[in-house]
C-alpha positions as CSV (number, residue, x, y, z in Angstrom):
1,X,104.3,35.9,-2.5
2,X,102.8,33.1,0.0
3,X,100.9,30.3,-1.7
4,X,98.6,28.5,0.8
5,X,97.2,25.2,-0.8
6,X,94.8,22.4,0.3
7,X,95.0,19.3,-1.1
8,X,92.8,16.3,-0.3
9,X,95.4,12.9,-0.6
10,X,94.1,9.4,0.6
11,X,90.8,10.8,2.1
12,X,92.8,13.5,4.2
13,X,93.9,17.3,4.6
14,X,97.2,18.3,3.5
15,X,97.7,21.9,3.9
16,X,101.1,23.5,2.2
17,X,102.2,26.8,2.7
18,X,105.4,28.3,0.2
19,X,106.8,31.7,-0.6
20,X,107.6,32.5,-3.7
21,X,110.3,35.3,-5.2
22,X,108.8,37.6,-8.6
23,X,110.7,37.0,-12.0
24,X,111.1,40.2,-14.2
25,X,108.6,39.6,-16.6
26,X,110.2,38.0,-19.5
27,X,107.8,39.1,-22.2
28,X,106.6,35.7,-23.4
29,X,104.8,33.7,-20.7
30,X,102.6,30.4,-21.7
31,X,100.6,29.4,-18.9
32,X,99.9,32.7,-17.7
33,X,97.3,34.1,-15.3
34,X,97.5,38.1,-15.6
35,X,95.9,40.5,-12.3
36,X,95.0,43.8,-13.3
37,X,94.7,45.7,-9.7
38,X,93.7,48.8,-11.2
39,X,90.4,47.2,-12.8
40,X,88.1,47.4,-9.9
41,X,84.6,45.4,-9.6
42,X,82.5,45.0,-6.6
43,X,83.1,45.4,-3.2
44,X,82.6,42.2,-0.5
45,X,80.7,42.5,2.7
46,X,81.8,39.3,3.9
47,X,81.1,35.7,4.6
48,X,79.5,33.8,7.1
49,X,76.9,31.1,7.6
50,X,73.1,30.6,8.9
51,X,72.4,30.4,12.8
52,X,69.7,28.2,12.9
53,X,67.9,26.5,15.7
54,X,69.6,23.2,14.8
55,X,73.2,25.0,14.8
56,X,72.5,26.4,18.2
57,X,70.5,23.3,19.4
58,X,73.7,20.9,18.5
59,X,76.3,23.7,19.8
60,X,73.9,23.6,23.5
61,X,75.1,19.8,23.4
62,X,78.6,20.2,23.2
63,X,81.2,20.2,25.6
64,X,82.9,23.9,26.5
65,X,86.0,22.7,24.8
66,X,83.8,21.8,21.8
67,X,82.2,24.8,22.1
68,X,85.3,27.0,22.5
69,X,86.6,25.3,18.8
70,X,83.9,25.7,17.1
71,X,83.6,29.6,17.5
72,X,87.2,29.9,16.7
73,X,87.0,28.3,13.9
74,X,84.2,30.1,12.1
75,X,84.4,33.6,13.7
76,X,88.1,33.6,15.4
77,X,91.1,35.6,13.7
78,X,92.8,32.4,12.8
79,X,89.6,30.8,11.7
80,X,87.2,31.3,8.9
81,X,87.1,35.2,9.6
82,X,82.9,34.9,9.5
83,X,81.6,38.7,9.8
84,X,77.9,37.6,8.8
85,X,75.1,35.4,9.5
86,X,71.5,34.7,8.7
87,X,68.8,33.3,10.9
88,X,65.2,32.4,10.4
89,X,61.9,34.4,11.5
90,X,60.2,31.6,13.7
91,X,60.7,28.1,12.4
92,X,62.3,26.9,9.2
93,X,62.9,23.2,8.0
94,X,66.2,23.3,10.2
95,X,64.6,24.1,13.6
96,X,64.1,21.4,16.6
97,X,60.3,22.0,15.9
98,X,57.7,24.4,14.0
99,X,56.9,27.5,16.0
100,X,55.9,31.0,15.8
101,X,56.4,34.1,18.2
102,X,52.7,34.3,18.2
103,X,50.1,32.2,16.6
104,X,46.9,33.5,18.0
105,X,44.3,35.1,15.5
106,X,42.9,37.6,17.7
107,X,46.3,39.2,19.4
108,X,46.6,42.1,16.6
109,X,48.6,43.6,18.8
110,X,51.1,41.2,18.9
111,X,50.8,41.4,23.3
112,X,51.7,37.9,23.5
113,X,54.5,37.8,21.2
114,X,57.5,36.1,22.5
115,X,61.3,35.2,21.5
116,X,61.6,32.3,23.9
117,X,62.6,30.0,21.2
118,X,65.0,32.1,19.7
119,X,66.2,33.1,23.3
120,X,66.6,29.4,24.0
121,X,69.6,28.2,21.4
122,X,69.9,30.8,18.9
123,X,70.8,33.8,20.7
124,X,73.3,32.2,22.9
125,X,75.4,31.0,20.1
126,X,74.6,34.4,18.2
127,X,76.2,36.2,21.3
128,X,78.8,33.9,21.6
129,X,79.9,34.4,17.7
130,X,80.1,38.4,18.5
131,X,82.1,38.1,21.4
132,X,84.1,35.8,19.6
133,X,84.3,37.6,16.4
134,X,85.1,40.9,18.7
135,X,82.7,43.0,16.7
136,X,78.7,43.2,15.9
137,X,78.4,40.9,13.6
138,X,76.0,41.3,10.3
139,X,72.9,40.0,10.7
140,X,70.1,39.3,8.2
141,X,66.5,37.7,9.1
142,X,64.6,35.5,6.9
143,X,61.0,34.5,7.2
144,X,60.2,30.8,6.3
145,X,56.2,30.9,7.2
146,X,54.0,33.8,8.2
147,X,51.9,32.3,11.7
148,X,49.7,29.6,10.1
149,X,46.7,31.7,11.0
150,X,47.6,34.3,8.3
151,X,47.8,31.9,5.2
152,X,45.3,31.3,3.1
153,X,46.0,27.1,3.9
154,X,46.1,27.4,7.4
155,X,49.4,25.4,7.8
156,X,53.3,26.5,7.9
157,X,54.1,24.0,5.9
158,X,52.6,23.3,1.9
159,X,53.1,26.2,0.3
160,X,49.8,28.5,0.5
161,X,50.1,32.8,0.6
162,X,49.9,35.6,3.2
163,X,46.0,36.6,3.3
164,X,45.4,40.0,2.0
165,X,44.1,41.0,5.1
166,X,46.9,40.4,7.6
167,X,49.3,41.9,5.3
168,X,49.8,44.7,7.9
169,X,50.0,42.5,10.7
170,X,52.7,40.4,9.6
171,X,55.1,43.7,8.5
172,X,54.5,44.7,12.0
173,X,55.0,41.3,13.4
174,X,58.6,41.6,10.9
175,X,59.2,45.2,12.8
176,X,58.7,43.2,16.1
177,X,61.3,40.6,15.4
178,X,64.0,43.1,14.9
179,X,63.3,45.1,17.7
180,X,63.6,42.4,19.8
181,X,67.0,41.4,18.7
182,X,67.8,45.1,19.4
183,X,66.9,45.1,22.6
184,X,68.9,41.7,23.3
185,X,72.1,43.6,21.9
186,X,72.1,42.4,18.3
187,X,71.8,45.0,15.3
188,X,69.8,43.5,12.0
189,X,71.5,44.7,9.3
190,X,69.4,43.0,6.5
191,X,65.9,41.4,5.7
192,X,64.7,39.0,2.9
193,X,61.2,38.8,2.5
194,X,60.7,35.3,2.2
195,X,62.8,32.3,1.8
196,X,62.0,30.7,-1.4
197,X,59.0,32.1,-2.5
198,X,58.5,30.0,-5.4
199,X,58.7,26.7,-3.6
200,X,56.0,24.4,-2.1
201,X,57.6,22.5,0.3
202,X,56.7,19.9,3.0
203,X,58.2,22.2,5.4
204,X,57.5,26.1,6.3
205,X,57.0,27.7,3.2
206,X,55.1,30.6,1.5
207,X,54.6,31.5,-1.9
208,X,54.8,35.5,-3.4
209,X,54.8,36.5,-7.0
210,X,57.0,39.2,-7.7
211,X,53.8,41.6,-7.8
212,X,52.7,40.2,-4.6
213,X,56.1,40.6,-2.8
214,X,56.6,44.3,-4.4
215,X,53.2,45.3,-3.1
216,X,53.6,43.9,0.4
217,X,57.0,45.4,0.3
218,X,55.7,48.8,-1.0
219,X,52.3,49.1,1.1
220,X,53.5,47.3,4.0
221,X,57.2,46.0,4.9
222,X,58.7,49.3,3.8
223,X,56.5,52.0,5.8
224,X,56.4,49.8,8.7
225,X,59.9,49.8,8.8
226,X,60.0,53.4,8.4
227,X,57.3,53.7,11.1
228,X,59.2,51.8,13.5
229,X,62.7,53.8,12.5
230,X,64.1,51.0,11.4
231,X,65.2,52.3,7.8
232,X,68.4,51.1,8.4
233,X,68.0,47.6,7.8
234,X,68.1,46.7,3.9
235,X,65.5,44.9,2.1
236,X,66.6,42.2,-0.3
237,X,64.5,40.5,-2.6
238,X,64.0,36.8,-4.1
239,X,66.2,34.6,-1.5
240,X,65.9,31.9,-4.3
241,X,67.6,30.3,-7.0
242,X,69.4,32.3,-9.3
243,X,67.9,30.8,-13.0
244,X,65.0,33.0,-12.3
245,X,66.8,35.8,-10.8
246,X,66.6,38.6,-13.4
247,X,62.7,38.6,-13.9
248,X,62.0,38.3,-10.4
249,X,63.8,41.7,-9.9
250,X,62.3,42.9,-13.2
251,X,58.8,42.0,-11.7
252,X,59.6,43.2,-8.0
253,X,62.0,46.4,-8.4
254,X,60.0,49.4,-10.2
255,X,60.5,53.4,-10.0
256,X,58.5,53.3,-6.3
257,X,59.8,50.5,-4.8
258,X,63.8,51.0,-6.5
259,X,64.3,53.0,-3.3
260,X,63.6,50.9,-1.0
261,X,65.1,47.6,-1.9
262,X,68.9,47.4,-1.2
263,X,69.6,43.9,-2.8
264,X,68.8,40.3,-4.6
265,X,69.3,37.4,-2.7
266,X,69.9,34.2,-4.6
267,X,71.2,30.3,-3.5
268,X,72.5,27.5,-6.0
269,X,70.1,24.3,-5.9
270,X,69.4,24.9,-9.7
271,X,72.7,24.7,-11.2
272,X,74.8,27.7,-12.5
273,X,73.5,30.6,-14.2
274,X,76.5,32.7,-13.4
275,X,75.8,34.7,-16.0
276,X,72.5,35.7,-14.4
277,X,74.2,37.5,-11.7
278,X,76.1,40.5,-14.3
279,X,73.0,40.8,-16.2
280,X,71.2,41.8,-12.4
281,X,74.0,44.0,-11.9
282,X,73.8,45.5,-15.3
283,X,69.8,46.1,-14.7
284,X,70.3,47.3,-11.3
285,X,74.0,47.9,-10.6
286,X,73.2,49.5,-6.8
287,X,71.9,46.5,-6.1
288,X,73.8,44.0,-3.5
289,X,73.6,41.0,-4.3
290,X,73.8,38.3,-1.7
291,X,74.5,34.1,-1.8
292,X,72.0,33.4,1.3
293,X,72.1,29.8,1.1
294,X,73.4,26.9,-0.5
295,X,74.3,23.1,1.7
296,X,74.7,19.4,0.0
297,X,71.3,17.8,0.7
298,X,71.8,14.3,1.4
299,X,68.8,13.6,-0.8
300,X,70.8,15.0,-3.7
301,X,74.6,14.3,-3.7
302,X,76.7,11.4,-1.5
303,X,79.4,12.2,0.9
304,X,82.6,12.3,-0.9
305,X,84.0,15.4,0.9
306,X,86.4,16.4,-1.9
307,X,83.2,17.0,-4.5
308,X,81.1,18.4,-1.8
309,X,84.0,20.9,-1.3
310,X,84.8,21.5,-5.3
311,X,81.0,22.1,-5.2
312,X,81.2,25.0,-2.9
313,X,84.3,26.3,-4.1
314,X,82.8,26.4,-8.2
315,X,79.8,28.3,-7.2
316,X,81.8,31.0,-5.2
317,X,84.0,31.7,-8.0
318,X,81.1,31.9,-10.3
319,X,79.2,33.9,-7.9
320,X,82.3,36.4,-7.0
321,X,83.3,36.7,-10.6
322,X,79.3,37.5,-12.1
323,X,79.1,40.1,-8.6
324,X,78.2,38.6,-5.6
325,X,78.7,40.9,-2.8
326,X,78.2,38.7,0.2
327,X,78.4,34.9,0.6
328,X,75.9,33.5,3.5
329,X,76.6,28.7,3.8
330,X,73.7,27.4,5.0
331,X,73.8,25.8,8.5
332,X,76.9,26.7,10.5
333,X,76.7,23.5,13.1
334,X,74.8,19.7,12.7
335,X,74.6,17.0,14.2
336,X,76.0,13.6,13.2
337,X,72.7,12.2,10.9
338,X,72.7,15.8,9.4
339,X,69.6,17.7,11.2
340,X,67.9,17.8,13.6
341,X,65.3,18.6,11.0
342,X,61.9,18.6,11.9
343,X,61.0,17.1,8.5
344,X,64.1,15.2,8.3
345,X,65.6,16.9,5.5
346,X,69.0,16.2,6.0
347,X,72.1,17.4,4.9
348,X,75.8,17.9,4.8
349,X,77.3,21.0,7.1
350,X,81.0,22.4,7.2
351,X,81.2,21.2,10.6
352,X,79.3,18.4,12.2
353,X,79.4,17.2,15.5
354,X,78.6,13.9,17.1
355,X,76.7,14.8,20.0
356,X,76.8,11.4,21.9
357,X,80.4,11.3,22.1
358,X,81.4,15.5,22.1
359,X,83.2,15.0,18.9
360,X,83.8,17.6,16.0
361,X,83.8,16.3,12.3
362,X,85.3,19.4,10.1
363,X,84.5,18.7,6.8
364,X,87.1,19.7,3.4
365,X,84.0,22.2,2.3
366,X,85.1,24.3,5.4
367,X,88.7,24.5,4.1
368,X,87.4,25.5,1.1
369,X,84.9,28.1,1.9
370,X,88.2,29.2,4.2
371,X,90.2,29.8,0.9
372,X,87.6,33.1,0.5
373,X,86.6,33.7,3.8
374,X,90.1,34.1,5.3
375,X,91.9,36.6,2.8
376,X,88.9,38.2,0.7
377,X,88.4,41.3,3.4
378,X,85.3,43.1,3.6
379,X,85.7,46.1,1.6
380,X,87.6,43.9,-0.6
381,X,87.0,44.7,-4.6
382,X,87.0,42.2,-7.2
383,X,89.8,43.1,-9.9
384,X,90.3,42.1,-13.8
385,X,92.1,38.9,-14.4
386,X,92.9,36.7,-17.5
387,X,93.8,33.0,-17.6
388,X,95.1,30.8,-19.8
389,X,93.3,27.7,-19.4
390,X,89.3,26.6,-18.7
391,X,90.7,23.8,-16.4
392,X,91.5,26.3,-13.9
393,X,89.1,28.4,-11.9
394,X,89.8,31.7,-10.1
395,X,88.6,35.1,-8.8
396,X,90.9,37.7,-7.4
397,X,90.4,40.7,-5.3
398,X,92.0,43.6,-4.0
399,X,91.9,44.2,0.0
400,X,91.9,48.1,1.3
401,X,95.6,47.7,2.5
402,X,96.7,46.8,-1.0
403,X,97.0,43.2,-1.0
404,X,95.5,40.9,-3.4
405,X,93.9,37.3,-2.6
406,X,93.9,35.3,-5.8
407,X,91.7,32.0,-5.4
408,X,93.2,29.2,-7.6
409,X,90.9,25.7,-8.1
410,X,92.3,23.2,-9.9
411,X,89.9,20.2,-9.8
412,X,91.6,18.0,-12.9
413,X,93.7,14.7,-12.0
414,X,96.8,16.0,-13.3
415,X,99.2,19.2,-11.4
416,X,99.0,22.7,-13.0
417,X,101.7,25.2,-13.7
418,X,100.9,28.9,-13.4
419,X,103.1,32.0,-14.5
420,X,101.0,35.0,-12.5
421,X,101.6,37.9,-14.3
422,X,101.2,41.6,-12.5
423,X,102.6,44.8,-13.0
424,X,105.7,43.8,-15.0
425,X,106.7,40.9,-12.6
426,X,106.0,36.9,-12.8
427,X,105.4,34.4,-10.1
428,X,106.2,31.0,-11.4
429,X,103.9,28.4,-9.2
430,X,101.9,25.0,-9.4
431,X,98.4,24.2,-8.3
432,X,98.4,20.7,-7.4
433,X,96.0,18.2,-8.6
434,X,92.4,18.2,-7.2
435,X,93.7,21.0,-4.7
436,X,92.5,24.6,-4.1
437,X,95.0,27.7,-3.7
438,X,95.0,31.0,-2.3
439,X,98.3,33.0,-3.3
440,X,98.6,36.5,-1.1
441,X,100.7,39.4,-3.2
């Protein structure tokens, strides 16, 4: 067994990789974690970040070496491993400036729609991650802000709702987006409907009520899709915090539109509710359900990297252990303040880069989220563990070839010992203090 551990001493990395030989199992163990590979859960479709205009704006500044790095390091083989990524339908709070593909009232048939922006920063680093990754990469679109035109406040930003009446026009303006990533070369695998549609923000924003998002989906988003034969890209609801996340599928999913959503998309800014996500699954067990975003805002949390990191790494074990199928960070790439941000909502990012001086900041959250990423395969399934002790968190799963990838965070001040127990051996190991471990059987 390997045991690959990072540690965070005086402010920096340590990484520490050991093997370890199995003990015949001695039928007493304290301090035991037990793996049960033959109790199977969900299967993963990946991880990976969001592609925003801010990502590809700061990767435009950097230097090829820079460049180079950076796409090794979330999409290469010795890397992260990223296989997905999310971007934003026109503008979002993380984009250069607001925009839309087409923003004039009278163009119903969307003739002057154009992907310029996108075309300008991020497509090139969406092409770049593919080649880099070696394969299409999975790709999911989210709207922030129907054209300001459409709402019933006339803005992007402050909340306000899709008029009734261009309900059609903006499914087919959805349809148009896709199909022009397909003609670039890029394959959209999966569609939210909105980002957040619950909050007002001072940003581009958009409020649905469940009803309102299951009749736009019904009457509009799905047959447009179908229309357009694009049936193979999956709806997912909510894109939202999880505390709310089994009555908004309650209020969106019913025996018409059951068919044609795919998934439940939730992020973390409200705190836990782990237990939300087996209660979805339980309601609604062919479901996916996807982690589209979660990122330290400035505006919330300092920049002590070690909690920023045991923040990302508690919410994926919660996530992966209630059923999460597919993890998606928030921004893949930022600058040095933390944007840009057109509303200057800044916040923290995996990697940041200072783009005066072509320097690369790789935060301990990237480590982290590399503890997953790296050895939880897609096509991975989750499998039935016990532990002996609430002061450690963990999540295992089962790869396709066999092997398992158990995810060990210890976040106490003191080391841990750990008997793992599976299939009548014992591997006798220690999970350093304030560290996180991945051991590979």
């Amino acid at each position: 067994m390997k045991l690959i551990t990072t540690c965070y001493v005086n402010r920096k990395k340590e990484v520490i990789v050991k093997e370890y030989e199995a003990f015949p199992e001695g039928g007493g163990e304290n301090q035991v974690v037990n793996l049960y590979p033959h109790i199977e859960y969900q299967k993963i479709l990946g991880f990976g970040g969001a592609l925003t205009e801010a990502a590809g704006y700061v990767f435009s500044k950097l230097g090829n070496e820079n460049k180079k790095k950076v796409l090794e390091l979330y999409f290469g083989e010795d890397g992260n491993r990223y296989n997905m990524v999310r971007s934003h339908i026109d503008s979002c709070d993380f984009s250069v400036g607001m925009y839309a593909a087409m923003d004039d009232p009278e163009d119903t048939k969307l003739e002057s729609f154009s992907l310029a922006r996108d075309d300008k920063y991020i497509l090139p680093l969406l092409k770049a991650a593919q080649d880099t990754r070696g394969e299409a990469l999975d790709i999911m679109l989210s709207p922030w802000s129907p054209p300001a035109f459409m709402k019933t406040n006339g803005d992007r930003k402050h909340g306000g709702k899709l008029k009734p009446e261009y309900r059609e026009l903006w499914a087919e303006y959805i349809c148009r987006y896709i199909k022009e990533y397909e003609k670039r070369g890029f394959k959209v695998n999966r569609l939210t409907v909105q980002n957040e549609p619950l909050a007002v923000q001072t940003w581009d924003s958009c409020i649905y009520t469940g009803e309102e998002e299951k009749v736009f989906i019904r009457d509009f988003l799905y047959p447009a899709l179908v229309a357009h034969g694009l049936t193979n890209v999956k709806i997912n609801i909510w894109d939202h915090n999880k505390e709310r996340i089994v009555e908004r599928a309650g209020e969106t999913i019913d025996e018409d539109t059951d068919k044609m959503i795919d998934g439940i998309a939730f992020h973390w800014y409200t705190g836990d509710h782990f237990e939300a996500l087996p209660i979805a699954h339980e309601l609604y067990p062919d479901k996916e359900l996807i982690f589209t975003e979660g990122c330290v805002e400035y505006s919330r949390f300092d920049a002590d990297q070690l909690h920023n990191a045991q923040m990302y790494a508690h919410d994926m074990i919660g996530n992966l252990n209630g059923g999460m199928t597919g993890f998606l960070d928030w921004n893949l790439l930022l600058d040095e303040k933390g944007g840009p941000n057109h509303v200057n909502n800044l916040c923290d990012a995996p990697i940041m880069a200072d783009t005066t001086k072509d320097q690369l900041d790789v935060k301990l959250s990237f480590d982290y989220i590399g503890h997953f990423s790296k050895y939880i395969h897609r096509g991975a399934r989750r499998i039935a563990f016990t532990k002996y002790t609430k002061d450690l968190e963990m999540t295992a799963f089962k790869n396709q070839d066999g092997s398992i990838a158990l995810v060990l965070l210890n976040t106490t001040d003191k080391d841990m010992p750990v008997n793992i127990r599976i299939n009548g051996k014992v591997f006798k190991i220690e999970i350093q203090k304030n560290a996180i471990a991945t051991a590979l059987l």
